[in-house]
DRENPA-3360 file (N, C-alpha, C; in nm, 2 decimals, always signed):
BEGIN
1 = XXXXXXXX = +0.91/-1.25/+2.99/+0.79/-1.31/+2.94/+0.72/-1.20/+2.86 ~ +0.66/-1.27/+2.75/+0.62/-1.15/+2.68/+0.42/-1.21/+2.71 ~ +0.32/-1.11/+2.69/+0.22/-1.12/+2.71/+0.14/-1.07/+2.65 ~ -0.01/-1.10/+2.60/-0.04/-1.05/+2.49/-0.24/-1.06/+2.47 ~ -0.29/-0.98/+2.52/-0.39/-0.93/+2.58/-0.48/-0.96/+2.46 ~ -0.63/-1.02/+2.45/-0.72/-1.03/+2.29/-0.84/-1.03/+2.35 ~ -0.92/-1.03/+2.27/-1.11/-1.08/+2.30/-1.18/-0.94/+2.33 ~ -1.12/-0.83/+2.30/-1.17/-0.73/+2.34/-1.28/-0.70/+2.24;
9 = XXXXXXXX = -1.38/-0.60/+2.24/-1.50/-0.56/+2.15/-1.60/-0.52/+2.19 ~ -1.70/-0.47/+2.10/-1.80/-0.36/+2.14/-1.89/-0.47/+2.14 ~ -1.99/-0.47/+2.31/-2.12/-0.55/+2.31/-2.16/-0.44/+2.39 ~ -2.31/-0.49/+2.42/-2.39/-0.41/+2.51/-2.45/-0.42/+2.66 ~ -2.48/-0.33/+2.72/-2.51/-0.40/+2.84/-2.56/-0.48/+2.89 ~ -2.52/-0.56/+3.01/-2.60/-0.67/+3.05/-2.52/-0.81/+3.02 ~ -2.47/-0.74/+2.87/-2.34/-0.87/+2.79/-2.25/-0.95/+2.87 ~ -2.16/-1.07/+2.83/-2.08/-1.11/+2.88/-1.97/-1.10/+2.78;
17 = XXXXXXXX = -1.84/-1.09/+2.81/-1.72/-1.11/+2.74/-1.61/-1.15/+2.77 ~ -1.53/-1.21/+2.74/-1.39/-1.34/+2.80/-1.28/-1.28/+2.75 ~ -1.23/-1.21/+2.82/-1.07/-1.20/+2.76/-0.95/-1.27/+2.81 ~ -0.86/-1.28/+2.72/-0.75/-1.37/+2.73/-0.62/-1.32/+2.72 ~ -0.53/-1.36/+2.82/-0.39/-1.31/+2.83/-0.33/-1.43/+2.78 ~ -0.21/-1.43/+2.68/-0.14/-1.51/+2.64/+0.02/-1.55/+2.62 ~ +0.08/-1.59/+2.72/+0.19/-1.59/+2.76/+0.27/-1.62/+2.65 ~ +0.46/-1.57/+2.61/+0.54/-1.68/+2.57/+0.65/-1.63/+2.65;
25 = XXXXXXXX = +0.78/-1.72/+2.57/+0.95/-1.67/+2.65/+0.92/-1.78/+2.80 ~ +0.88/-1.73/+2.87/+0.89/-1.84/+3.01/+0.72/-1.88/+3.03 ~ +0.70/-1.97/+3.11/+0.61/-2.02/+3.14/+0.57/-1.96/+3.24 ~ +0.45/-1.96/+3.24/+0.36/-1.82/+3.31/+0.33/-1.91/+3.45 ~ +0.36/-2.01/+3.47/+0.31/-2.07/+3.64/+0.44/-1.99/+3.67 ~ +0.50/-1.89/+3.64/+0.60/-1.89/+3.75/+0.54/-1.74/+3.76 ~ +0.45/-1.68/+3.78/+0.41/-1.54/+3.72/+0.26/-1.55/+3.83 ~ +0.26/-1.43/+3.92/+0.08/-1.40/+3.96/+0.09/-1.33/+3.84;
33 = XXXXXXXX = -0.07/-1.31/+3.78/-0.14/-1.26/+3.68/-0.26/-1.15/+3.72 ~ -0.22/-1.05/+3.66/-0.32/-0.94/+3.72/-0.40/-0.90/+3.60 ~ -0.51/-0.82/+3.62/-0.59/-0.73/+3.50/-0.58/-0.58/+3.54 ~ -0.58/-0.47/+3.45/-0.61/-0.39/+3.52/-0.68/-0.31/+3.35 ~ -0.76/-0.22/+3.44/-0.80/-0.11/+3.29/-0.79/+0.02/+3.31 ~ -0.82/+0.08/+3.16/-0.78/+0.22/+3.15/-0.89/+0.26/+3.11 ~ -1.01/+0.29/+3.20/-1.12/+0.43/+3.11/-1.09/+0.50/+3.00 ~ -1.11/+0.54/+2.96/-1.09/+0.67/+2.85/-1.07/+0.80/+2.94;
41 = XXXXXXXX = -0.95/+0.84/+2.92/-0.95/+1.01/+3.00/-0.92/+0.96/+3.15 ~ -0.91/+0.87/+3.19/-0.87/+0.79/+3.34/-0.73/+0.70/+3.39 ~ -0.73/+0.75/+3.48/-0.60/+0.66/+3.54/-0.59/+0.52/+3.48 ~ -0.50/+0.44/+3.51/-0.52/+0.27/+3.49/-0.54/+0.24/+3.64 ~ -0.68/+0.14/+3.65/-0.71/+0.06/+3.79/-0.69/-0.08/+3.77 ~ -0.66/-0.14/+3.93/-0.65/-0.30/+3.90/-0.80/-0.39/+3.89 ~ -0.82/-0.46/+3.85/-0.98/-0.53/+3.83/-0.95/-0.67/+3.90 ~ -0.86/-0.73/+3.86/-0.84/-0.85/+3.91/-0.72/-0.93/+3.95;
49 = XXXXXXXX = -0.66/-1.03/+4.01/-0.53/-1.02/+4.04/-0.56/-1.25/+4.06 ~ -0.48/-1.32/+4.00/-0.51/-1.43/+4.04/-0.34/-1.50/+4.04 ~ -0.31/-1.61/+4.17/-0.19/-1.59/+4.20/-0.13/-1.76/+4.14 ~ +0.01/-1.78/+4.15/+0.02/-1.88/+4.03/+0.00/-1.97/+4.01 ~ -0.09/-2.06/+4.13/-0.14/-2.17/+4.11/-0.26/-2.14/+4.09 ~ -0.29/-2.02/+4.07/-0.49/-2.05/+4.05/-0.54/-2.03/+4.20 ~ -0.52/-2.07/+4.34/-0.58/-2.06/+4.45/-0.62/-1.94/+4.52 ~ -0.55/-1.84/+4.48/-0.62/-1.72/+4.51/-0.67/-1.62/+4.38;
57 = XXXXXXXX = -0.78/-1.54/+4.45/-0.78/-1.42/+4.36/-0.83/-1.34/+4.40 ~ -0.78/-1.21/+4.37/-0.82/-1.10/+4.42/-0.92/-1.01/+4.34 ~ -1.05/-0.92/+4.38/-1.13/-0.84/+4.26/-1.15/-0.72/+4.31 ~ -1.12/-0.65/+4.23/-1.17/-0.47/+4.30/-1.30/-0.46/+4.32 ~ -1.39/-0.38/+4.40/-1.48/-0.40/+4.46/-1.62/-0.36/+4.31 ~ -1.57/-0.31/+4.22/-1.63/-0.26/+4.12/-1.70/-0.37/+4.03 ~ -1.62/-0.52/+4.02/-1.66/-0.58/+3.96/-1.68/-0.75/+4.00 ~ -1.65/-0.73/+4.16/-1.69/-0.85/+4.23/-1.81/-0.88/+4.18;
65 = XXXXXXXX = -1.84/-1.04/+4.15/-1.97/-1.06/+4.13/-2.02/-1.08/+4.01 ~ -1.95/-1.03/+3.92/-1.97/-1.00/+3.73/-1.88/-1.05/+3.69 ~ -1.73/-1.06/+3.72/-1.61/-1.06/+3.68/-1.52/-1.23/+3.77 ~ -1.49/-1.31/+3.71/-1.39/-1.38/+3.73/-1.28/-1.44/+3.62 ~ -1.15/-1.42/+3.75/-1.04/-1.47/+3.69/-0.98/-1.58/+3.66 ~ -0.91/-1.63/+3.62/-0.93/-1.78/+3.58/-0.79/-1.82/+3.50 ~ -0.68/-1.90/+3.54/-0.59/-1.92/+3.42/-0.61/-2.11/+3.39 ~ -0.46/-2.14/+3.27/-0.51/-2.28/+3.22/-0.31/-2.24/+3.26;
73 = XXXXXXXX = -0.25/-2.30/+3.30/-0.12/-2.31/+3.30/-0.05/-2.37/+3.21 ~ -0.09/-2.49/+3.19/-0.08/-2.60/+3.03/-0.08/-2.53/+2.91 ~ -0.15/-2.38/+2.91/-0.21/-2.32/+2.80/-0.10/-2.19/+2.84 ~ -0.09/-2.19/+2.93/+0.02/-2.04/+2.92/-0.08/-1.93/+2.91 ~ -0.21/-1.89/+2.97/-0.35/-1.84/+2.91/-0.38/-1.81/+3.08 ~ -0.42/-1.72/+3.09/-0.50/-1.64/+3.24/-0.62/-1.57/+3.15 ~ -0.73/-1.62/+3.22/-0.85/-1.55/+3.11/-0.90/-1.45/+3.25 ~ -1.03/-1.36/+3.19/-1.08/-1.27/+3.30/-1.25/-1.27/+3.19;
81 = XXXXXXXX = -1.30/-1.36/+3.26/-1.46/-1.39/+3.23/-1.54/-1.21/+3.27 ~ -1.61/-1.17/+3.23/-1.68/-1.03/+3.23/-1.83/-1.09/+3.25 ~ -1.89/-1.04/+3.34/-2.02/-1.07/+3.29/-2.09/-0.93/+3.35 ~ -2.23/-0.94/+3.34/-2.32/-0.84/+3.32/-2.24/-0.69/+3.31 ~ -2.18/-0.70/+3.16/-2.11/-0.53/+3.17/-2.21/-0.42/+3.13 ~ -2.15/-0.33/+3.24/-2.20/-0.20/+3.20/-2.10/-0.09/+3.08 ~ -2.17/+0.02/+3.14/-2.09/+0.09/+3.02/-1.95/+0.18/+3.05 ~ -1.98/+0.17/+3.22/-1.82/+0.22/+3.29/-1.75/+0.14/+3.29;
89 = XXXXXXXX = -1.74/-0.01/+3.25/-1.67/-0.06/+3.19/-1.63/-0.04/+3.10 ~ -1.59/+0.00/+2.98/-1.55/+0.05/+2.87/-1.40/+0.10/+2.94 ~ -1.31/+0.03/+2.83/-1.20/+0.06/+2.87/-1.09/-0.01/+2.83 ~ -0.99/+0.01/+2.81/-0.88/-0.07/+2.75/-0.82/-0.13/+2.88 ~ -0.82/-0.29/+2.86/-0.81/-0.38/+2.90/-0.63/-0.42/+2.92 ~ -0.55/-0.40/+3.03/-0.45/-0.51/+3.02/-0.40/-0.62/+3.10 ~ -0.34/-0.71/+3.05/-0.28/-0.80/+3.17/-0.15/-0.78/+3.18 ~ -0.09/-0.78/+3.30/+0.02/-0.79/+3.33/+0.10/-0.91/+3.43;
97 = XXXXXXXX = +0.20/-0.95/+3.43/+0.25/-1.05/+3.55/+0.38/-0.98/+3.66 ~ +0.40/-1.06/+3.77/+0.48/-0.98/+3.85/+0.51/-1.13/+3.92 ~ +0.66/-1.10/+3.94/+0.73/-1.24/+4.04/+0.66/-1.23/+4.18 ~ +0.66/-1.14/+4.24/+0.63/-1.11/+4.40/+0.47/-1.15/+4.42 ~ +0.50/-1.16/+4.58/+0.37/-1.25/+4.59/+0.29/-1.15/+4.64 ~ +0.33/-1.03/+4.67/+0.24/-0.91/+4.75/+0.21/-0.79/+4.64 ~ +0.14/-0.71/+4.68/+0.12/-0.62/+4.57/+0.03/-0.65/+4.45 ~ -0.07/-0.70/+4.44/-0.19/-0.77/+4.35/-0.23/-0.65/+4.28;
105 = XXXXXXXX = -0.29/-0.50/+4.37/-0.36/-0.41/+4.27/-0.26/-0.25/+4.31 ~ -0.15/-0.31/+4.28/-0.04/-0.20/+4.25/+0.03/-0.20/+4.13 ~ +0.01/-0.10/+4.04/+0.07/-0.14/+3.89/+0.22/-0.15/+3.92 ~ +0.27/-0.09/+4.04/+0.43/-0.06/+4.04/+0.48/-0.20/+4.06 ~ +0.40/-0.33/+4.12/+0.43/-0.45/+4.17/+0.49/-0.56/+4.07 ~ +0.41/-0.53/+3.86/+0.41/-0.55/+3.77/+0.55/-0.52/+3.70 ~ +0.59/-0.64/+3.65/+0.74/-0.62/+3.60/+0.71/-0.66/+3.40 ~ +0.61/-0.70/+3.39/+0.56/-0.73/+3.25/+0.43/-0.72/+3.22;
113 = XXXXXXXX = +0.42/-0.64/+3.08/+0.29/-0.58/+3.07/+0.22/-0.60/+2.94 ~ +0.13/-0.68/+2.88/+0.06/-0.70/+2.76/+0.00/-0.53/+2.70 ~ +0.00/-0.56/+2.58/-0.04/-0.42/+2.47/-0.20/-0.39/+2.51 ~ -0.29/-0.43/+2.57/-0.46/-0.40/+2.60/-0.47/-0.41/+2.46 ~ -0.61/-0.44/+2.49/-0.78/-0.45/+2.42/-0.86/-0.37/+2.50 ~ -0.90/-0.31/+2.39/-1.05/-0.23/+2.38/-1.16/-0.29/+2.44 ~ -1.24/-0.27/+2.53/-1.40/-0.35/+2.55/-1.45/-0.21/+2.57 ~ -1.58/-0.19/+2.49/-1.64/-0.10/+2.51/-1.81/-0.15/+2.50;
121 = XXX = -1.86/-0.08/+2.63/-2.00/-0.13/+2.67/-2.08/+0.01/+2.63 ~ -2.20/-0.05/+2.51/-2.28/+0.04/+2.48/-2.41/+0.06/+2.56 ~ -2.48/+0.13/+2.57/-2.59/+0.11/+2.68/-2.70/+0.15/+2.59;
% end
């Protein structure tokens, strides 16, 4: 499956912004769908993790609250809704998918990985 990460851009704090993962090659219900990002100068962490029917999801404790996950199956599309961002948010954005049902905010769990988008929060 190939996947393919958009909607990234510079807003300011407090902002909301929706980014979208975009599946092709197989159909992404067969796929949990993760987010994870990269700071600037920082490791990559996981942000969110939602599993392939939509009924679970998982959020790192950083953006519980601000941040939900969300896919359209019909659309081949896992979005990750942002809201009230700050500016430690700033960060390149990716989605990735993984067959296995365990493993949500382990990048090693991840067998396919979209190219990231940029979001950067100005303050």
């Amino acid at each position: 499956v190939q996947l393919q990460a958009f909607g990234g851009g510079l807003v300011q704090t407090g902002c909301s912004l929706r980014l979208s993962c975009a599946a092709s090659g197989r159909p992404l219900s067969s796929y949990s769908i993760g987010w994870f990002h990269q700071p600037p100068g920082k490791e990559r962490e996981f942000v969110a993790a939602i599993s392939r029917n939509g009924g679970t999801t998982v959020y790192a404790d950083s953006v519980k609250g601000r941040f939900t996950i969300s896919r359209d199956n019909a659309k081949n599309t896992v979005y990750l809704q942002m809201g009230n961002l700050k500016p430690e948010d700033t960060a390149v954005y990716y989605c990735a998918a993984k067959s296995v049902v365990w493993g949500n905010n382990y990048i090693s769990a991840y067998d396919y990985w979209g190219q990231g988008t940029l979001v950067t929060v100005s303050s």
